[in-house]
Steps between C-alpha positions, in 0.01 A plus 500: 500500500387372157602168413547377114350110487605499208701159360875548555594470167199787391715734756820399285358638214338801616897593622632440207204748314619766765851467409450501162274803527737688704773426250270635232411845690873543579625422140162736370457204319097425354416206510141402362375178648573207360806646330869358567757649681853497343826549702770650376886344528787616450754271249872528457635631139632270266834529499749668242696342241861429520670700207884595376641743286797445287696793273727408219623740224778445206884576558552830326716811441428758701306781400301280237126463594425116604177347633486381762255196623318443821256236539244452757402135591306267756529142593577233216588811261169631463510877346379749760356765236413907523794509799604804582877494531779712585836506327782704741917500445739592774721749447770624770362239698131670558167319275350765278128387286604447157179451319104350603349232254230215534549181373310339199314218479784271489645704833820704370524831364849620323620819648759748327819566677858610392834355669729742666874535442515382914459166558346560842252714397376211232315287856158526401140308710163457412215542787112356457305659770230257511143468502135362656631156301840521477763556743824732466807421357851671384767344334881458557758730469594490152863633352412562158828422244653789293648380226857671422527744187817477337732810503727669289814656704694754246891686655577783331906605540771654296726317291812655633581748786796692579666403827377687791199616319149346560316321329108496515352169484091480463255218546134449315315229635181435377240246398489369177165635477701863588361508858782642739651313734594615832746290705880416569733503218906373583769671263721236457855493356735227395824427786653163470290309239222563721239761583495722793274781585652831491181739587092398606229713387139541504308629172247738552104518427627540090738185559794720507803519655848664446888508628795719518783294515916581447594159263841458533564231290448302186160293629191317403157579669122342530214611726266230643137548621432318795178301462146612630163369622391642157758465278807302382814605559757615227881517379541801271738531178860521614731774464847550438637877625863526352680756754702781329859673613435859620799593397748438140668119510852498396560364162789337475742475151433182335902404547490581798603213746258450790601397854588199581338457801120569521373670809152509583286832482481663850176636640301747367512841650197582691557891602511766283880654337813354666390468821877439680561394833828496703421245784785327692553081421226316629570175682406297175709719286768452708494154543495464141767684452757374750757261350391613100561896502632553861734318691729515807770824431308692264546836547169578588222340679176462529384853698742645239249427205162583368227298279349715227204411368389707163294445251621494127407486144594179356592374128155349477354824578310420827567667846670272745672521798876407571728525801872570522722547841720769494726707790298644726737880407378476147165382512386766451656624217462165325042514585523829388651392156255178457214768555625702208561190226096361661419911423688474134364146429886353429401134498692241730546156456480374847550607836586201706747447835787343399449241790267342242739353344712324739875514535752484273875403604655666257379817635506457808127590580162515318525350118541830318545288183146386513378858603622613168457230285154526620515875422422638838528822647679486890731686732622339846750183469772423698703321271801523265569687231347302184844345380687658729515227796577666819464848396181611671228645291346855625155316484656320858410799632164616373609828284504319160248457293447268176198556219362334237804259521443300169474825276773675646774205561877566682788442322714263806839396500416161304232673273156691436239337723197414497514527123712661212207621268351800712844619570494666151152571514299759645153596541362851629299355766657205669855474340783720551788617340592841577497691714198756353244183569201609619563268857867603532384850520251401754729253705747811537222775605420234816912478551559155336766485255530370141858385697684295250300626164530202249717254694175454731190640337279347769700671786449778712630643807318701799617756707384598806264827498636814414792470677636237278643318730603146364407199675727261305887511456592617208542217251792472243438316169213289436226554823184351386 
């Protein structure tokens, strides 16, 4: 055993040399003697820089190129140049890359971009990625503004249209820069001093859009473009469609006395020619009816009658549709004759119940003076003879029937009624006089009789079918 005398602090040393040496030889490090040896340690980075990243851009149309600004900063404002950014826009809810830019020295770039017509596809972001310095940053959602182009909305229609025939309205709704417009349009039209929608449509990729419509009256119209992301709405021009008779309006002599009581136009017809119905009373009918034109011991009752419902040409020349109750025997014979004067266009006045207008004392029943001061056309009343209280009338029990009652007036026991003037006048398509009238001749082919000639123009009387079998007694004298 060798033992080292050397000092303790000499056998310190000569470790550490050995250490150091076997450091050396592991690290195949050469060291010359008397040169230093240098460690190396590791050091943590400096850290990165805080940053943000805004986006702004102008409010604009769509479709007009903008530029739009994203800036780059650091702490206190400080420019963060040469940035590589990235500009993206959502549309249908997914991010898609819009454009890469770096910043300038002042740390924003301006980007081009164009607005779309949907606002939710105007969300745009802008993303810095970072770098060794700098750390990442992206900014806020940002819902760019469109601003609203104003729009021109333009109806097209006809000025007048014949009743029952369509009309075809159009709408152009543009920009006023001409770009179409595609979006919901209302056709308005004017009801009670205000303005209700009548039809909604949608104008196509042109900014067109078009209806076919039956106008059945005299009426204003408008069309109004409902506002969008990208545009303002509009109200168009208004309209005015004057509706036209189909068929030839009566013109009446200038003398000539009109009725003295006004009724109002009845409905339109809707279905094509005459379109009669026999149909037995409806409840409402009936109940209008009862204590006016039928009343406890009239000789026939309600199973015994029949509602017609035809539709007729009348003296303004439009198609409308009356009703008259007549016995259920004769009905009909007396359809069957309303078909032909609808088929030969022989205008009526008015076809009305005579329930409508109320009772009359004198009569007995429903107020057959107001029926033909009001010139209207009727058949079933249980009532008197006009003049003639107590005698009762053939129209009690449904076989009579009375038209056009102020042109073709009945001379009564006290005088002419409704009025003297058309009983010496005549008129080839409403107003009869003999017995070669064009509706006398027609009356009798369906078995209604020109009965009492002149002394009751407006009256005729049915028989029943072929057989003429007569419903009513026989009447002596005056029987209107």
């Amino acid at each position: 055993m060798v033992w080292d005398a050397s000092p303790p602090e000499m056998r310190t040393h000569s470790c550490i040399r050995l250490l150091v040496a076997a450091l050396v030889v592991a690290l195949g490090v050469l060291v010359t003697p008397g040169s230093a040896v240098a460690v190396a340690i590791d050091e943590e980075p400096a850290p990165l820089l805080a940053t943000s990243t805004s986006l702004v851009a102008p409010a604009s149309p769509s479709g007009l190129p903008i530029m739009a600004t994203v800036v780059v900063s650091a702490a206190g404002g400080t420019a963060v140049p040469d940035a590589p950014v990235t500009l993206e826009r959502r549309v249908e809810g997914t991010w898609h890359d819009v454009a890469e830019a770096v910043t300038g020295a002042d740390g924003s770039v301006e980007i081009r971009v164009k607005l779309s017509r949907l606002k939710a596809d105007n969300v745009f972001r802008a993303s810095f990625a970072g770098d060794t310095t700098y750390a990442a940053s992206r900014s806020p959602k940002t819902q760019l503004r469109l601003v609203r182009r104003h729009t021109r909305l333009v109806l097209s229609a006809p000025k007048t249209v014949v009743d029952e025939k369509a009309a075809d309205f159009a709408v152009l709704w543009r920009t006023r820069s001409g770009l179409p417009v595609v979006g919901r349009v209302l056709i308005q039209t004017r009801r009670n001093g205000k303005w209700a929608t009548a039809q909604k449509l949608h104008t196509n990729d042109k900014g067109r859009a078009s209806w076919h419509f039956k106008v059945r009256r005299d009426s204003r119209w408008r069309a109004v473009g409902k506002r969008l992301a990208w545009v303002d709405g509009d109200t168009s021009n208004r309209r005015r469609i004057d509706n036209l008779p189909p068929g030839r309006p009566v013109v009446l002599p200038r003398a000539a006395p009109r009725p003295r009581i006004k009724l109002p136009a009845q409905p339109r017809a809707s279905k094509r020619g005459a379109a009669a119905t026999i149909k037995r009373i409806p409840d409402g009918v009936w109940r209008q009816m009862v204590g006016r034109t039928w009343h406890s011991g009239c000789p026939v009752g309600r199973s015994g009658l029949r509602l017609i419902r035809v539709n007729y040409w009348a003296y303004d020349g439009y198609r409308r549709r009356g009703e008259i109750v007549v016995n259920s025997r004769v009905a009909g014979n007396v359809a069957a004759a309303f078909r032909e004067i609808y088929d030969r266009k022989l205008p009526i006045r008015a076809m009305y119940r005579v329930d409508r207008f109320g009772w009359s004392s004198k009569v007995r029943g429903g107020n057959d003076y107001k029926s033909m001061a009001a010139g209207n056309t009727s058949a079933f009343n249980c009532r008197s003879v006009v003049n003639r209280p107590g005698v009762r009338s053939p129209h009690s029990y449904g076989t009579a029937v009375d038209v056009n009652t102020w042109e073709n007036p009945y001379r009564s026991a006290t005088g002419i009624v409704p009025n003297r003037w058309w009983q010496f006048h005549s008129n080839p398509r409403y107003a009869w006089r003999s017995g070669d009238h064009a509706m006398v001749k027609l009356m009798r082919r369906h078995g209604l009789r020109w009965t009492y000639g002149l002394g009751d123009t407006q009256h005729f009387d049915a028989t029943a079918g072929a057989a003429r079998i007569r419903i009513a007694p026989l009447c002596v004298g005056e029987c209107h």
